[in-house]
N, C-alpha and C positions, 0 to 999 in steps of 0.2 A: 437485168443489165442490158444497155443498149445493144444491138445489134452491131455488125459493122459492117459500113457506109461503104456501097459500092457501087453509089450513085455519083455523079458528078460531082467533083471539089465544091465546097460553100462559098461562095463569097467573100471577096479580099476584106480580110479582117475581123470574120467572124468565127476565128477560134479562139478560145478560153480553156482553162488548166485548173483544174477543180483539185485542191491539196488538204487530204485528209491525214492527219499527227495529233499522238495522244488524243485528248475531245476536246478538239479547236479544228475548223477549217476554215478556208479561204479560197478565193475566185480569182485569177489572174490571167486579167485579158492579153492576149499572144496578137503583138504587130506583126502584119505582115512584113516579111522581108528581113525579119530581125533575128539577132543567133541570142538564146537565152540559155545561160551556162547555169544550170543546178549544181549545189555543193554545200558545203558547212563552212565555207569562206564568206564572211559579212563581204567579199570585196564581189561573191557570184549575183547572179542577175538574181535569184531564187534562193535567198537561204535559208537551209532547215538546220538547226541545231542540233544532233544527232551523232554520237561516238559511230555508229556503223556505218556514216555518211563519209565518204571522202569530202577534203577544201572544193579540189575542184571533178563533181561525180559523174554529171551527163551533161550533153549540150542540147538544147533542142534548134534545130532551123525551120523556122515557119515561112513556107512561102507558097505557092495552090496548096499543098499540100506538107503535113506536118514532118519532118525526119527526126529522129532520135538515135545519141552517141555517146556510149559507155565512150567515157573520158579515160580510159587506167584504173577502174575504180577498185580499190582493196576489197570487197563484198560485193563486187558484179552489178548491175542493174538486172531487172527480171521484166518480162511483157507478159501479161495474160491478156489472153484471145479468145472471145467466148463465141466455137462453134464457125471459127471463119473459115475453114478448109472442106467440111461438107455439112450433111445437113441435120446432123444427130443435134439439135442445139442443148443438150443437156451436157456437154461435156467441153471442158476448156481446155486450153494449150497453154502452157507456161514454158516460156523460155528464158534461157539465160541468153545475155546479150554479147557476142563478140565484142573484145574492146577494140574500138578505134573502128569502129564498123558500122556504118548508117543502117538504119533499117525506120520502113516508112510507120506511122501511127493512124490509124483509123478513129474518129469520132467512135468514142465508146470502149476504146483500149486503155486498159490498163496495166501502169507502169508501177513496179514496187522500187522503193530507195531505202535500205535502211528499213527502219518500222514507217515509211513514210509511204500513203498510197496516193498516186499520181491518175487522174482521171481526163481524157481530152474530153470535150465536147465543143459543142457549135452555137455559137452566142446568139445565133440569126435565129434557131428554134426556142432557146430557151427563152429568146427576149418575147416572142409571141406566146409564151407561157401563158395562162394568166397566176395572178399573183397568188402566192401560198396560202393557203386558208386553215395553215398548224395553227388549231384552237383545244390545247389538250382539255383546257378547265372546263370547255363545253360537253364534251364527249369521252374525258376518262376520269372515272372520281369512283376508283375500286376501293380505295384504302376508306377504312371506316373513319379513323380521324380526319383523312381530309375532307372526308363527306361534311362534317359537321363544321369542317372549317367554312368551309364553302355556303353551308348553308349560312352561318354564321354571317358572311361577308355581303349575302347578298342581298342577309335583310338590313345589311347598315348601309349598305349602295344607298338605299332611298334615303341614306340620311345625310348629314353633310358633315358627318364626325369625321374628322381628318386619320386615317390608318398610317401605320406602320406593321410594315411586313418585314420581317426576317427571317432568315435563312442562309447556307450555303450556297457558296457560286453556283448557280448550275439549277437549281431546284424549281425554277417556276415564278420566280417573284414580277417578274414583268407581266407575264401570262394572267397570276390573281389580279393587279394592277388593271389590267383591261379589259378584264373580268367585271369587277369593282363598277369602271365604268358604262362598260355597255346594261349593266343591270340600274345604275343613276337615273335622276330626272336631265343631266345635262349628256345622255347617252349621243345626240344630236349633235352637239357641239365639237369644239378641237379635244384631242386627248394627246397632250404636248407631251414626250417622255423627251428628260436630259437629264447625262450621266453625268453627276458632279465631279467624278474623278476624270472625266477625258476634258476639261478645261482650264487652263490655266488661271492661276490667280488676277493675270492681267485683265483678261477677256471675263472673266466669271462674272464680275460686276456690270459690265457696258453689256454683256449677254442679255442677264435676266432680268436687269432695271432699264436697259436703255440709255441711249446719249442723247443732250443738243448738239446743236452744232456751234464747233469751235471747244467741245469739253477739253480736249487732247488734239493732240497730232493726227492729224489723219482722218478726223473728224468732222466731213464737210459738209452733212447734211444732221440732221436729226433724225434719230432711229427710233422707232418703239422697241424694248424688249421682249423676249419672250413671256413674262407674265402677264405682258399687255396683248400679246398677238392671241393667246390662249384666253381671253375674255370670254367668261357665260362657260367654261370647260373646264375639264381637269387638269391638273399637273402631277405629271407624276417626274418625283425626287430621286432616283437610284442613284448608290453610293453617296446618301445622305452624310454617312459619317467621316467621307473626305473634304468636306466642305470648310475652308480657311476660318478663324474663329471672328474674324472682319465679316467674314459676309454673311456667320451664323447671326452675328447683330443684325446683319440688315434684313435679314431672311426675316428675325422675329418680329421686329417691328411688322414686316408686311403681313406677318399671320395674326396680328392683333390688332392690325387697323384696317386691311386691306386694302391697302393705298402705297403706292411705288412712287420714288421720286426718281428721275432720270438722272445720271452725272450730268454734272452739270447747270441743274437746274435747282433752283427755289419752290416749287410749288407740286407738292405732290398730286398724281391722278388714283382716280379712285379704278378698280378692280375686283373683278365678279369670278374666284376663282375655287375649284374645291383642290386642296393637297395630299396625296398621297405619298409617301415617302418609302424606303429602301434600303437595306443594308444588310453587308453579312458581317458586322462589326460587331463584338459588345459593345452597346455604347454606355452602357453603367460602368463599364472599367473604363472608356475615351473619358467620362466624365471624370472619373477620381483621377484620370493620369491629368487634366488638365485641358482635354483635347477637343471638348464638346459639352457645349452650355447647357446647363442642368433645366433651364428655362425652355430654352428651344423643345429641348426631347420631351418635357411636357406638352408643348403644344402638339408635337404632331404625334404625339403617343393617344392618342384620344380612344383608340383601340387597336393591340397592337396581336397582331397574326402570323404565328410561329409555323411555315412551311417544313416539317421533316424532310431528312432527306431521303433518297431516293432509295439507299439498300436501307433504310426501316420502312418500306412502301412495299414490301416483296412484291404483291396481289398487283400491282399495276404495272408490273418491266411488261410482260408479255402483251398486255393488251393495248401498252403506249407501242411496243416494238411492232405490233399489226398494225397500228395507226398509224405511223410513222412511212410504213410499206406501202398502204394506200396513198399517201399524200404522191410519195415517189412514183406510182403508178397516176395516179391523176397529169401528176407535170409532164410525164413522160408517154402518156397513152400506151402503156403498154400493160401488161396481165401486172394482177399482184402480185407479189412472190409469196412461197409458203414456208414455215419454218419449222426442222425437224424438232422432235424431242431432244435429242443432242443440244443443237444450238439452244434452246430453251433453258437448258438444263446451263449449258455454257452463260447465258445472261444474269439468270438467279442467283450463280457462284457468283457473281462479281460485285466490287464493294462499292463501285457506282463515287469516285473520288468526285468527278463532275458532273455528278449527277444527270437530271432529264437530258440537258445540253450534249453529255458524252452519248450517254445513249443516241440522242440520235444522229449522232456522227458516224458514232459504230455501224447506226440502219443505212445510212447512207453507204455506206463501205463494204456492206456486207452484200447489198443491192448490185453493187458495180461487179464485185467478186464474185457472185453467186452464178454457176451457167444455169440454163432453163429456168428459172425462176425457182428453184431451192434451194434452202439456207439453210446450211450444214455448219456444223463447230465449225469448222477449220476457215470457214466465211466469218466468223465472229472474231476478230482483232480486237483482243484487250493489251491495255495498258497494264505492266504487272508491277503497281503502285499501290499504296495504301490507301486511305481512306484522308483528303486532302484539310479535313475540321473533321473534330470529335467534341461534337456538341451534346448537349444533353437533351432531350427530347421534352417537351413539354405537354402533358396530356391534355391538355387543354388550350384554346387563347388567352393569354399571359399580360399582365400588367406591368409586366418588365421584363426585357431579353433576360434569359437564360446563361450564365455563363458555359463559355468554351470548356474550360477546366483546362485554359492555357495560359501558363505563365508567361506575361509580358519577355521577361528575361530568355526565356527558351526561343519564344519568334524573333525578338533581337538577335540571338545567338546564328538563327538559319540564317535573317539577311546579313548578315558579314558574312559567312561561308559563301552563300553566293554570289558576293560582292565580289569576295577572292578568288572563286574559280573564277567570272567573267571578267577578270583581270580589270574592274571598276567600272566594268560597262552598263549604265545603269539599265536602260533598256532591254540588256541579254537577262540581270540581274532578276527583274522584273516578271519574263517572260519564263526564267525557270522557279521562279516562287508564285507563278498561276497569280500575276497581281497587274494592274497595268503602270506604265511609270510614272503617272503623277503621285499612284495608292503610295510607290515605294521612297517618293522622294518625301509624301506626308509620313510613313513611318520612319523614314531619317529623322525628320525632325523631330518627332514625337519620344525618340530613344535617346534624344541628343547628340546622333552620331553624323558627321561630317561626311558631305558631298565626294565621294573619292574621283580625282582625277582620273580618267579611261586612261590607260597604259596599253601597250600593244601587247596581245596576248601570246603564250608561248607558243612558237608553233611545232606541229609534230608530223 
């Protein structure tokens, strides 16, 4: 864990707010001068979703230096301080916070909300980072099946047969992906990755084929697309199986001729591109519901590689969790931390819902939490969740996804539930069914189930 800064304030504007919940985090850069109100109110500057969260739970005022103020909160806010009063640094201070009572924040303190862990840092060091070099497919390959995957993958790199990789959120599918690639004859080239599901139906087409000018409104120049900009490189497809059935047609045509035409225009350009695709879909059941052309999934199935997930991987939690430790000490220049038998013991009980992803969310958290550099249980914050897909495991790579063993009717069933606690918010809706909002507006449609109006939620 960082030390705390008891050098001179940073630089106007160089602090940031590192927010680790469940195995999702995010970075949020803190202006100076600014009051940023935490809480479980979509109306607070920071919201985390969270029953042990109050609407409105701390305030932060960032100005030289950062304050922090339990709002009235029904569950307290908490500060951990690792080793800032003398010089034993193996040992932390955990406070509860007066309410209504400012108290200062040091780069490197840690605030708890809820199950939500709150990390300051200083934007000015980390921007002189250099960039993360997390390459687990290079340096962790314990589990015997993924050995074979791997080896598998990397003798079809030199080839130009187009993959499909599957698996749960969370497993590695981007990591094999550029894996894939750096072992190609186009390892030189671009290696474009875009997420089908983070763009809208409008934008998807004028994206990846391109415009002239004057296609549409707004359109004053002519664009290349992305399949054009990635020429002589790979593309890699993730959440292949969100893709409108409009634009699986156009998609095909471009995998069988290799030639894009721009909106807009008459005359297709020709394109030098290898496809890699992505999904934690079945897409054999998209197909029978209607939802994904039986054509397409031919072409980019060319050989398709079933990533297990991470609690059928036991042999590799610990040696990804050391891995992970080093990265943190790399960015951070300081010792690596070490992890007891406890905590070990604490990661292998775990059913790993999001998999690699959580895991290293947990490392992260465990790093910040941990004084002196030891990771004890009680450093290890899980989420006490089930297991988020219950897929079936395939011994081998697979000539066709494997079914979930989930009945369409039962995930319809979850998204109403959800739909109705987040009083139609689709967004909130989304973000408690681990989906993003385009995934859950394409499973609306795909159920037949109507767009619910947002209502104001009950408040309590």
């Amino acid at each position: 864990m960082s030390q705390v800064d008891t050098e001179k304030p940073p630089a106007t504007g160089s602090y940031e707010l590192a927010i680790y919940r469940h195995h999702q985090s995010e970075v949020v850069p803190l202006k100076t001068g600014s009051t940023v109100v935490i809480g479980r109110s979509t109306d607070c500057d920071i919201c985390i979703e969270d029953g042990l969260i109050s609407r409105r739970h701390a305030e932060l005022s960032i100005g030289d230096v950062v304050e922090i103020e339990d709002l009235n909160s029904a569950n307290g806010t908490v500060l951990v301080r690792s080793g800032p009063d003398n010089e034993d640094s193996n040992t932390s201070h955990s406070t509860a916070l007066a309410p209504c009572q400012r108290v200062r924040l040091h780069p490197g303190d840690v605030v708890k909300v809820g199950t939500a862990v709150l990390a300051l840092k200083i934007r000015a060091k980390l921007a002189s980072l250099p960039p993360s070099t997390s390459n687990t497919s290079g340096t962790i390959r314990l589990d015997p099946e993924m050995l074979r995957t791997y080896e598998l993958v990397k003798r079809a790199a030199a080839t130009e047969i187009s993959v499909l990789i599957l698996g749960d959120t969370g497993v590695g599918k981007e990591v094999m992906a550029e894996s894939i690639h750096r072992h190609s004859p186009r390892k030189d080239r671009t290696f474009l990755k875009l997420n089908c599901a983070a763009l809208s139906d409008t934008l998807l087409e004028s994206e990846l084929f391109g415009h002239e000018r004057g296609a549409f409104t707004g359109a004053h120049a002519a664009k290349a697309g992305l399949l054009e900009s990635a020429n002589g490189g790979t593309v890699f497809l993730d959440e292949i199986g969100e893709l409108p059935l409009g634009t699986q047609a156009k998609l095909l045509r471009v995998l069988e001729e290799r030639k894009v035409i721009r909106v807009g225009a008459t005359k297709p350009r020709r394109i030098d591109v290898r496809f890699i695709c992505a999904t934690n879909r079945d897409l054999v059941e998209s197909i029978l519901a209607g939802a994904f052309r039986s054509d397409l999934y031919y072409r980019i199935s060319g050989l398709v590689v079933w990533i297990p997930p991470l609690r059928d991987r036991q042999g590799e939690i610990e040696p990804l969790a050391l891995h992970f430790f080093r990265e943190i000490a790399s960015r951070s220049k300081q010792p690596c931390v070490r992890l007891t038998q406890a905590a070990v013991e604490k990661l292998r009980s775990h059913s790993w819902p999001g998999n690699v992803r959580e895991l290293k969310n947990v490392i992260e958290r465990a790093a910040l939490l941990a004084p002196g550099g030891v990771v004890d249980a009680e450093h290890v914050m899980l989420e006490p969740i089930g297991p988020i897909s219950a897929r079936t495991v395939a011994p081998e790579p697979i000539a066709r996804p494997p079914s979930n063993g989930r009945e369409p009717e039962s995930e319809r069933a979850r998204i109403v539930r959800a739909l109705e606690q987040c009083a139609g918010n689709q967004t909130q809706a989304a973000r408690k069914l681990g989906l993003s909002r385009r995934t859950l507006i394409n499973r609306l449609e795909t159920f037949g189930l109507p767009r619910p109006r947002k209502s104001k939620a009950p408040t309590t």
